[in-house]
Backbone as a ProteinNet text record, in pm:
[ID]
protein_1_A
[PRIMARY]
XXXXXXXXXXXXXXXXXXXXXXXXXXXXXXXXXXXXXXXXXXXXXXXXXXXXXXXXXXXXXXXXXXXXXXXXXXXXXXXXXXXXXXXXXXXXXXXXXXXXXXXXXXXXXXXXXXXXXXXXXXXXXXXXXXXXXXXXXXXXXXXXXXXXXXXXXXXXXXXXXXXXXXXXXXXXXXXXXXXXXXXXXXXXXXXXXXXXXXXXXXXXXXXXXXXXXXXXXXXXXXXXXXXXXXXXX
[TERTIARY]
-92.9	-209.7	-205.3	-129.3	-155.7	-93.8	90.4	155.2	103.1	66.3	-42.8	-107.5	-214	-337.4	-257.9	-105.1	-42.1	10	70.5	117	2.7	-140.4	-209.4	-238.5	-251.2	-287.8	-194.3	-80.7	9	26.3	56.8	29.7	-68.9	-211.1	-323.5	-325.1	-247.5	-234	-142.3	-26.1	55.9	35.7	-8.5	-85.8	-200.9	-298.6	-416.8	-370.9	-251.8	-221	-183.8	-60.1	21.5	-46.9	-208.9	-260.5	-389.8	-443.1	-582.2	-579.7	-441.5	-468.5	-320.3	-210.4	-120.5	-41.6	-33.2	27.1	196.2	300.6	426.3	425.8	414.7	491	542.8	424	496.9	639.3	588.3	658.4	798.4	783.8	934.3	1036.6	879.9	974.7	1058.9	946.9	986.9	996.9	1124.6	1143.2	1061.5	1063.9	992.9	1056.9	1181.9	1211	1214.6	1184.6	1151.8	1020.5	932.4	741.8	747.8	790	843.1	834.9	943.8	923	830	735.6	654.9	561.1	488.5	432.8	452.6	394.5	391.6	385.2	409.5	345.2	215.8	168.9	77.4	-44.5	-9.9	-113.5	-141.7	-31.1	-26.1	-151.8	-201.5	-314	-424	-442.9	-554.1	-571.4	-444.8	-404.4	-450	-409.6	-457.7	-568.9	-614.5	-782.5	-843.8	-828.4	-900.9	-884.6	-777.8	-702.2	-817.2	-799.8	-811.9	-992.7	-1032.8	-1193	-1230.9	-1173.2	-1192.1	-1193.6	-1058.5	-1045.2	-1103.4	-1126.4	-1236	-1094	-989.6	-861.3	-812	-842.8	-796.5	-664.5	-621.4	-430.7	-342.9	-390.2	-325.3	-388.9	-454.2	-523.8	-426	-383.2	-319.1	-178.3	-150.3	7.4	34	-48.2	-35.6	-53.1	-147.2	-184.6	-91.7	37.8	173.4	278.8	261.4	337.6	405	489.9	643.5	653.4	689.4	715.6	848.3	879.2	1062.8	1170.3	1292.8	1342.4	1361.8	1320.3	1230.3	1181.9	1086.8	1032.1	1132.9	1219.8	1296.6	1403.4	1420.5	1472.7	1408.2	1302	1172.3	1170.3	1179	1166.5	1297.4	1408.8	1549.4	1509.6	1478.3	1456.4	1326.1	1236	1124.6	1152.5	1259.8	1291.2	1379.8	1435.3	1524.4	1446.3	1354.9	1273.1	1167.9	1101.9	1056.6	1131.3	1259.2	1375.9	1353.1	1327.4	1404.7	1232.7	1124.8	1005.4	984.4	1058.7	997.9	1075.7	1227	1332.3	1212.6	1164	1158.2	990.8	947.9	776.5	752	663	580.2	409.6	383.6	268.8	243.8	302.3	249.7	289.4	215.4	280.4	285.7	430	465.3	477	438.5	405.9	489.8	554	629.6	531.4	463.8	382.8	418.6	442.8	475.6	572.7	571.7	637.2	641.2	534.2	533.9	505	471.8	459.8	347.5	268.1	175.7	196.2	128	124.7	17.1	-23.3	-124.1	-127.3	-176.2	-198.7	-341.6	-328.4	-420	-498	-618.1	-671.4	-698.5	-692.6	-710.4	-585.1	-483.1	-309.7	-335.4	-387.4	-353.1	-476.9	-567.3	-677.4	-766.7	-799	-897.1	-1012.3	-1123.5	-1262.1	-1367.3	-1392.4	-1475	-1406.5	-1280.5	-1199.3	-1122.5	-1076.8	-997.5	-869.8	-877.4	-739.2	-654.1	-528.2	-427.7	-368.6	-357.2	-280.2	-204.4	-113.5	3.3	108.3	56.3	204.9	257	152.5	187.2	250.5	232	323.6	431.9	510.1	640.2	645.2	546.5	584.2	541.9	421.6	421.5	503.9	596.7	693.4	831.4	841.6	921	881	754.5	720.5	773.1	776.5	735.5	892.1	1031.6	1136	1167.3	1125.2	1157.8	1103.7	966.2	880.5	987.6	1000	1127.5	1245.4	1313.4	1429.6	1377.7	1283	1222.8	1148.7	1177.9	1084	1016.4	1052.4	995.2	837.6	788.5	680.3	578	447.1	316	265.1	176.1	150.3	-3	-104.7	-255.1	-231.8	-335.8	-368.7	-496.1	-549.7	-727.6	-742	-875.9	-936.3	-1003.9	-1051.5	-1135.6	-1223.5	-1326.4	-1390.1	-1449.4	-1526.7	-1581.8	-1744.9	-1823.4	-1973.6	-2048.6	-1980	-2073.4	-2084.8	-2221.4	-2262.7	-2330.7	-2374.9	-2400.2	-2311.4	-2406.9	-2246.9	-2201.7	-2319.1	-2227.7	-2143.8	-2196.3	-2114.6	-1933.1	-1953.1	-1838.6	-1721.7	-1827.2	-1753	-1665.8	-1721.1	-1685.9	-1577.6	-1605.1	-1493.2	-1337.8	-1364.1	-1290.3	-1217.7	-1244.3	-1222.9	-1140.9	-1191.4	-1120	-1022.1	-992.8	-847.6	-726.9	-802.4	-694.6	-611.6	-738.3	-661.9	-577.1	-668.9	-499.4	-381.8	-351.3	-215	-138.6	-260.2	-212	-159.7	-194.4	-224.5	-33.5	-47.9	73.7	187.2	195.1	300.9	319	249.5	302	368.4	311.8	380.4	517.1	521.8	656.3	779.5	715.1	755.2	749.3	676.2	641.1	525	511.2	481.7	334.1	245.9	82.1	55.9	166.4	85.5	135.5	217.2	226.7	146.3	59.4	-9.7	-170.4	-252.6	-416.9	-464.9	-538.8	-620	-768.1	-824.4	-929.7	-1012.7	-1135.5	-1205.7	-1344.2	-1319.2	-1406.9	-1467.1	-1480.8	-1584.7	-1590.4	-1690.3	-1668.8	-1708.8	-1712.4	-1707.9	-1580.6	-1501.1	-1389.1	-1338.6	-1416.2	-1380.4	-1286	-1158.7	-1108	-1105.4	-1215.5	-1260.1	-1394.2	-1425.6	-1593.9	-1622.6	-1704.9	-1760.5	-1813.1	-1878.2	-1908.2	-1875.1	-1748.2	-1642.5	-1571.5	-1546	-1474.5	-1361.7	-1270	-1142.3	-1124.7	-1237.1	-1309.2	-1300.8	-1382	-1432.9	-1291.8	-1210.4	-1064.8	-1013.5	-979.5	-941.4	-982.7	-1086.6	-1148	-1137.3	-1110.7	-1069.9	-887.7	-908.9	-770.5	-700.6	-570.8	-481.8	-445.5	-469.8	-391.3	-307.1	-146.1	-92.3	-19.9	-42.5	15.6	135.6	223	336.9	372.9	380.1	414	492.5	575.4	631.7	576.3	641.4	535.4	601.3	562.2	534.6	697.5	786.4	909.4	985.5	963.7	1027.2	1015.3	905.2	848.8	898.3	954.4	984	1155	1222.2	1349.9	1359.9	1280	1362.9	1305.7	1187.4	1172.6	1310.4	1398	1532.4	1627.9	1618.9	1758.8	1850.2	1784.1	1867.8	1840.7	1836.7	1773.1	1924.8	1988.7	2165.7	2177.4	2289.1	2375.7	2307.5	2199.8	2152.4	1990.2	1984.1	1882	1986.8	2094.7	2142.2	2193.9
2774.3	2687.7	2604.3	2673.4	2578.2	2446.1	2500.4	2422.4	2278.4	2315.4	2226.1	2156.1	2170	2130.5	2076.6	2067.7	1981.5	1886.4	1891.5	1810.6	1676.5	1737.2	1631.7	1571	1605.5	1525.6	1411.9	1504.6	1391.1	1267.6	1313.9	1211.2	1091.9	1162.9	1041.1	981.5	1024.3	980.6	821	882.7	772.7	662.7	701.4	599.6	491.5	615.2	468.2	428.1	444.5	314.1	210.9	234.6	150.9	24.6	133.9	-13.8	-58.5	55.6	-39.9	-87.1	-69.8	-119.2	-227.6	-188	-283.9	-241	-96.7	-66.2	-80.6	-92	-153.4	-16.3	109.5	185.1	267.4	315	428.3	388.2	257.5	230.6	181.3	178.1	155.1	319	381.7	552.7	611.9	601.6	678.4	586.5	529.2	450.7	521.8	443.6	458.9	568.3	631.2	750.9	886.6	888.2	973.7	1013.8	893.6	935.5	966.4	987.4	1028.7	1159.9	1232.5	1342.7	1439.4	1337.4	1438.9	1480.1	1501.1	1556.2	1631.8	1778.6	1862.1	1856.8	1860.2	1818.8	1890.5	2021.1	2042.9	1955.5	1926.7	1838.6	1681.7	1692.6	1497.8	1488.4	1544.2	1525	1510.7	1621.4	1624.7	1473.2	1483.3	1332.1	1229	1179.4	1074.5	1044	1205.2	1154.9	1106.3	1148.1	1182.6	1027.2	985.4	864.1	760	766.6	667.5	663.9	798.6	779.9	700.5	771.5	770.2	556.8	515.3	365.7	295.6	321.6	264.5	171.8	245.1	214.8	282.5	241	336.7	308.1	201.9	184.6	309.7	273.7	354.1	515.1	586	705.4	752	647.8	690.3	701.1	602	644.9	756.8	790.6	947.4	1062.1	1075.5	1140.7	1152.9	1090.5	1124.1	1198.5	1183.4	1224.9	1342.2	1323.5	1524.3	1569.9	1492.4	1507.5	1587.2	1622.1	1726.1	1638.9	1676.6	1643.7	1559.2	1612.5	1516.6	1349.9	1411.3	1287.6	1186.2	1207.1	1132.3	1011.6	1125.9	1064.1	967.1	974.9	896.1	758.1	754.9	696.4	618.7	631.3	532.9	458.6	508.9	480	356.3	379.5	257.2	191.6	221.7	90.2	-19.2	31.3	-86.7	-154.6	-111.2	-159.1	-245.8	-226.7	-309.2	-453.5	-429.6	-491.5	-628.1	-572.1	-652.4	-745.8	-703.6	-743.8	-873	-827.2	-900.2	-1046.3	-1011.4	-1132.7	-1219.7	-1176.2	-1260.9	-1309.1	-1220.3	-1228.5	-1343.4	-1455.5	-1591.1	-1525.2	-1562	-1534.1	-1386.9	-1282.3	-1162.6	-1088.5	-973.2	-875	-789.2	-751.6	-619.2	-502.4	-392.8	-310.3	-178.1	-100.8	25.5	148.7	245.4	355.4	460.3	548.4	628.7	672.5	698.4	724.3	636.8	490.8	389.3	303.1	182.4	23.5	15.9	-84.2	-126.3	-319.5	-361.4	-533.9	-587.8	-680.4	-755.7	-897.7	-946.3	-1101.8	-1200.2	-1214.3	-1338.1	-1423.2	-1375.5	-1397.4	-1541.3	-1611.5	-1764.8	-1826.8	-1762.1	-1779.4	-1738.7	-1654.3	-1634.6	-1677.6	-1729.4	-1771.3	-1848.1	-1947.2	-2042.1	-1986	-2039.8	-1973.4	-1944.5	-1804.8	-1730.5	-1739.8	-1726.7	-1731.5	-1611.6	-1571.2	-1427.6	-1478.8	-1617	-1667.4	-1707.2	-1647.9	-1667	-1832.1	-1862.7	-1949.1	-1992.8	-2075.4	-2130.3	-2128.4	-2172.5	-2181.9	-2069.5	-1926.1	-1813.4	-1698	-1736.3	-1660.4	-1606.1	-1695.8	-1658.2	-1564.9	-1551.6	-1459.9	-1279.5	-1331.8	-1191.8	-1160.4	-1230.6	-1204.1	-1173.3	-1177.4	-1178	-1033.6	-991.4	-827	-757.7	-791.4	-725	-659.7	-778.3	-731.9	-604.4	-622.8	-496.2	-398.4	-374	-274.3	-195.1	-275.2	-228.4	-211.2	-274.9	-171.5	-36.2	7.9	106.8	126.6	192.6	263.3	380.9	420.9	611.6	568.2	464.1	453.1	449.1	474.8	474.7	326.9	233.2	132.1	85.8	91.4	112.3	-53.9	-149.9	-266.8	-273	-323.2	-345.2	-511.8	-529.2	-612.8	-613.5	-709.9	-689.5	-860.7	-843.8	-1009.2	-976.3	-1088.2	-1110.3	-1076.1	-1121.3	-1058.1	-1211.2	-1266.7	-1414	-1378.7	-1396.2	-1358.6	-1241.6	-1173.5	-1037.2	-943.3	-864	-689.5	-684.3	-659.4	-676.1	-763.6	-876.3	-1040.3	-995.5	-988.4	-937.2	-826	-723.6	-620.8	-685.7	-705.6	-756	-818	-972.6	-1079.8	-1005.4	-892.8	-813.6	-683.1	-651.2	-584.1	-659.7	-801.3	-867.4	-969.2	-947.5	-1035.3	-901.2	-774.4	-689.9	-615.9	-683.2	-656.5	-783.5	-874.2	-984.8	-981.4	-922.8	-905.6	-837.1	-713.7	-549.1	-659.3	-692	-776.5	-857.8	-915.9	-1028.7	-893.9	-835	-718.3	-660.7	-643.5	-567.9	-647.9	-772.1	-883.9	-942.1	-899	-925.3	-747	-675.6	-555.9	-436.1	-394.7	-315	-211.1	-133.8	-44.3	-4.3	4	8.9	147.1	207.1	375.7	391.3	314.6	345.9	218.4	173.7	77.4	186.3	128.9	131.5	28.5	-2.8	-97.9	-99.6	-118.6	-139.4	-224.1	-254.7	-362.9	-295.5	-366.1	-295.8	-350.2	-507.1	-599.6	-574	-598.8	-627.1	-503.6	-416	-199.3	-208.4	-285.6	-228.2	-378.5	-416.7	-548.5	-519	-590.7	-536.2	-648.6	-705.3	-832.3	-877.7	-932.4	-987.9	-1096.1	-1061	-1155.3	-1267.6	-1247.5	-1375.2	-1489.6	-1457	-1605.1	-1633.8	-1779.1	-1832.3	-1741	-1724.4	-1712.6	-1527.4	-1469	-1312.4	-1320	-1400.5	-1400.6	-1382.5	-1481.4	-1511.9	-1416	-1315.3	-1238.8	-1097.4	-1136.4	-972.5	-973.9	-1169	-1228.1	-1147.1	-1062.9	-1017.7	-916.2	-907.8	-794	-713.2	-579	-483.7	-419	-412.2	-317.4	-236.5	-103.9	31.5	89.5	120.5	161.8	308.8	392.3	515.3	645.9	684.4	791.1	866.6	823.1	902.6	1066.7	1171.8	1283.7	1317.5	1249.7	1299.4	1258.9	1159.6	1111.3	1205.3	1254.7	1351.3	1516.9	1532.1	1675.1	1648.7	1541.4	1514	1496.9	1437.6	1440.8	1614.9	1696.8	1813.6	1909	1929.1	1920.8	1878.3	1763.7	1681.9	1645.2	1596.1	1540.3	1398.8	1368.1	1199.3	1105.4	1168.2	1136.8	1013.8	951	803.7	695.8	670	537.4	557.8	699.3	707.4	682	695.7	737.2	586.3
-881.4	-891.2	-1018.7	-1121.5	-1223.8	-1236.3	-1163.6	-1122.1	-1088.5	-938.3	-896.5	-991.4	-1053.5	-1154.5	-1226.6	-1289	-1439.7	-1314.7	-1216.9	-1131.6	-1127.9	-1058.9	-1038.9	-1121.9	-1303.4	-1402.9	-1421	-1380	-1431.9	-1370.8	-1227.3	-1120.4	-1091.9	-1154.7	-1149.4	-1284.8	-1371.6	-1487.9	-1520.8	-1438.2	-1369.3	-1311.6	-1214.4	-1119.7	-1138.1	-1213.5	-1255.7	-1367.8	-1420.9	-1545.2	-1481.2	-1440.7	-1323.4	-1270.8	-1221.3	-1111.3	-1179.4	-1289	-1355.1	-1475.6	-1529.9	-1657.8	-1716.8	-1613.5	-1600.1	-1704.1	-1757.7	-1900.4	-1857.2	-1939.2	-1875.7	-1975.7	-2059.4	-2135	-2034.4	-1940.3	-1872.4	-1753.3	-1710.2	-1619.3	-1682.9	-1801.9	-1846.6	-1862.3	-1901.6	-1899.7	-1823.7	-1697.8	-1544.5	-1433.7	-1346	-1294.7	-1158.7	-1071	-970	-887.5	-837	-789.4	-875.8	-1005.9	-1090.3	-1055.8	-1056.4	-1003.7	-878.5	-768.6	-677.1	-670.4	-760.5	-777.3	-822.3	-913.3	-1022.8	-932	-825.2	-784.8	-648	-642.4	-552.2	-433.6	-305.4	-195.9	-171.3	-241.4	-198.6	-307	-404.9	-496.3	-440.7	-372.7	-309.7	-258	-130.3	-82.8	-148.1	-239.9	-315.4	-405	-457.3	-573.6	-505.6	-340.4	-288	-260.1	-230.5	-211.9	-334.1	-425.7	-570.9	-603.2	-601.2	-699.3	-622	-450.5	-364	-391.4	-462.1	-460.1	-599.8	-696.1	-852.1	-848.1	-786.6	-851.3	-738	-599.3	-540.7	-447.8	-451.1	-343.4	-319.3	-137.4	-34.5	-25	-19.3	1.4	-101.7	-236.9	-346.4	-277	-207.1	-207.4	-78	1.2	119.2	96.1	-22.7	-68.2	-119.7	-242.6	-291.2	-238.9	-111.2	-36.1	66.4	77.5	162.9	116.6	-40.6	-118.8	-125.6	-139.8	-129.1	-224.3	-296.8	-435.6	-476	-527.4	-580.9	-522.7	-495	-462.9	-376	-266	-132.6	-155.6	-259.4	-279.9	-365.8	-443.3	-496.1	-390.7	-308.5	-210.6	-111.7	-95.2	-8.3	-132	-275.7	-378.5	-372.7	-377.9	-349.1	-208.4	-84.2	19.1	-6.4	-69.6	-46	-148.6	-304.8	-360.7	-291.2	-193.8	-175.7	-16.4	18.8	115	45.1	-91.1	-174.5	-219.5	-263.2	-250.6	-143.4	-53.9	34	46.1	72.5	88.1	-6.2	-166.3	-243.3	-210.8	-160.5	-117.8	-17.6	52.1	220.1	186.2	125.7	147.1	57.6	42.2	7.1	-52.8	-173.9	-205.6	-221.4	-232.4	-250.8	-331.5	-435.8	-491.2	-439.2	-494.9	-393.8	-517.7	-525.9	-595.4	-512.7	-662.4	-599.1	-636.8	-570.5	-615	-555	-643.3	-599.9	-490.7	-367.8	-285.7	-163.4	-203.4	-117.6	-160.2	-105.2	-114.6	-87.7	-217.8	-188.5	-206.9	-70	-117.8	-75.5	-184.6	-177.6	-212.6	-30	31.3	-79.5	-91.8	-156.1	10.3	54.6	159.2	168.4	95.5	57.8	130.8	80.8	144.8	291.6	386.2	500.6	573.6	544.4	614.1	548.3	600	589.1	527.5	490.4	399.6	593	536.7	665.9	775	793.4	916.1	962	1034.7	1071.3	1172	1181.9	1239.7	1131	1169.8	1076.4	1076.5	952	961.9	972.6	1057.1	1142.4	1035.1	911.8	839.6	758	812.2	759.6	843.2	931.2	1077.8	1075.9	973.4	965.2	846.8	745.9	626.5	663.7	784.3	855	948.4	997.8	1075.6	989.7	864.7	801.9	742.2	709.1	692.5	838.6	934.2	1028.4	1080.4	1059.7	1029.6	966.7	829.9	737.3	768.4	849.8	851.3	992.2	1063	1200.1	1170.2	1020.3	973.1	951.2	887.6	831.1	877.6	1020.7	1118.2	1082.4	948.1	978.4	885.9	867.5	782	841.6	801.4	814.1	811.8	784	733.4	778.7	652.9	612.5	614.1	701.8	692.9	658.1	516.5	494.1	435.9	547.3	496.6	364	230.2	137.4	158.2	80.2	105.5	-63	-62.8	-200.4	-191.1	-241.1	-224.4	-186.7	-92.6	-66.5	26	107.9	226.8	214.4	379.4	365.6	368.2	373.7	373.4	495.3	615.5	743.1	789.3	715.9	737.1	694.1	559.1	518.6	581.6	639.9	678.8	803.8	878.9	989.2	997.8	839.9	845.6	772.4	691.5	653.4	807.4	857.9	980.4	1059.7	1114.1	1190.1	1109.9	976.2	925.9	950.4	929.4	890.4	1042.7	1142.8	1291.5	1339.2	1263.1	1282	1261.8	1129.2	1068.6	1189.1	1198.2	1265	1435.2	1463.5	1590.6	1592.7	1493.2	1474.9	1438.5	1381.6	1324.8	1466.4	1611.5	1708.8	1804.7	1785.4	1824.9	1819.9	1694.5	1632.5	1626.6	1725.3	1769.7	1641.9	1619.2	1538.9	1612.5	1595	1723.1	1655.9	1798.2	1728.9	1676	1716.8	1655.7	1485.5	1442.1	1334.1	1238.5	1256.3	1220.1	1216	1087.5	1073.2	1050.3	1096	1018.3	1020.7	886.7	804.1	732.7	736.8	663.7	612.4	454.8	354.5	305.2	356.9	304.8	170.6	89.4	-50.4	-140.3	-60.2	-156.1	-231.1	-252.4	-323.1	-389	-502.7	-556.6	-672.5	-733.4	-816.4	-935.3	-937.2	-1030.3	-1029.3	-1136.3	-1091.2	-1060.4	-925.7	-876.7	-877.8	-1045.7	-1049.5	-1104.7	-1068.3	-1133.5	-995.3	-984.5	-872.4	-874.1	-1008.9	-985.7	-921.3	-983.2	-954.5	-822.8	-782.2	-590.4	-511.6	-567.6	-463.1	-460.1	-594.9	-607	-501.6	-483	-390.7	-294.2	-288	-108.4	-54.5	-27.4	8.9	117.3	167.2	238.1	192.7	148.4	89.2	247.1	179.3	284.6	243.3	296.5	235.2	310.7	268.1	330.9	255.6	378.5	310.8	461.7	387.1	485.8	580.8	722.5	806.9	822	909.3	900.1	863.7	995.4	1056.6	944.2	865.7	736.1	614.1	589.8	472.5	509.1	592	652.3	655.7	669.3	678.9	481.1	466.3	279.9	224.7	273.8	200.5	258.4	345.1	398.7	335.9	273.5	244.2	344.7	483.3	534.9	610.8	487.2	524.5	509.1	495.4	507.8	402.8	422.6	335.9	306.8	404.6	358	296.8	261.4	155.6	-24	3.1	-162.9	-179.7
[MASK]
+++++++++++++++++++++++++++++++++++++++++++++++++++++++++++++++++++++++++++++++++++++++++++++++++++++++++++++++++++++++++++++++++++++++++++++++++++++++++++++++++++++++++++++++++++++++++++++++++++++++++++++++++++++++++++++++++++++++++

């Protein structure tokens, strides 16, 4: 148990630097398949919920909350850097972020849709079709689609327009053959702003796609094994 308990400090320790405060010390320490490892699989869950409640993000709560951690997880960690790799090559407008034991990226909602709209835009088709490739090299993943909006309008207004951007993506990604069971999708309207509102440049900012990529079951049970073979190393 205690195990556990230094695991999770460390882990949420990690993590909310990483994504709330942008500190570059740690991330220069421990490369991204090192954090991989540092946590337990039985602390992961707990870590994801905790993390995903504490900073008020569910993407980051669902990545840690997949988490293997040891060995396993190191290996899940080579495996989604070079799937990051390849995202950051093809993808237009987005950061792509390595956490932990998965990918987190985030669309700038301004970039994929018009103001109050949930139809995608024509000249972005191809950058989700260009995710949707990589996500079908790298079949064994999970992948969390959420809507976010800003605080103009109402809440249900929002929720809604947040709900139906993040079934678009989900919509265009099966299209482009990516299979619906390993797809979620979510809209959180403006509960989870990561700027203030009341600045234009604040608003755009909350206007957004978070998408989470993280190891699904058959993947996380093949690296606690070690037999995720050659083209994990």
């Amino acid at each position: 148990m205690k195990t556990r308990a230094v695991a999770l400090v460390i882990a949420g320790s990690l993590l909310m630097v990483d994504t709330m405060t942008g500190c570059k010390t740690i991330r220069e320490k421990t490369n991204n398949t090192q954090r991989g490892a540092v946590i337990g699989a039985g602390a992961g869950a707990v870590a994801g919920g905790l993390i995903g409640r504490k900073s008020g993000n569910t993407a980051m709560g669902a990545i840690i909350g997949a988490t293997v951690g040891g060995a396993g997880g190191a290996l899940i960690g080579r495996r989604m850097d070079k799937q990051a790799e390849e995202l950051r090559k093809g993808l237009e407008n987005a950061r792509i972020e390595r956490v932990g034991e998965g990918i987190k990226i985030t669309f700038d909602s301004d970039f994929l849709f018009d103001v109050d709209q949930y139809n995608l835009k024509s000249s972005n088709q191809e950058n989700i079709a260009k995710l949707a490739e990589t996500l079908k090299k790298y079949d064994d993943t999970e992948v969390l689609i959420e809507g976010h909006a800003d605080n103009t309008g109402s809440d249900e207004h929002n929720l809604k327009l947040s709900e139906r951007r993040a079934k678009t993506v989900g919509k265009l990604l099966q299209s482009q053959g990516v299979k619906g069971n390993r797809l979620i999708e979510k809209g959180y309207g403006e509960s989870q702003p990561i700027a203030d509102n009341s600045s234009t440049a604040g608003r755009q900012q909350n206007r957004r796609v978070e998408i989470a990529i993280y190891a699904n079951e058959k993947l996380r049970k093949a690296a606690e094994r070690g037999t995720l073979g050659s083209i994990n190393t």
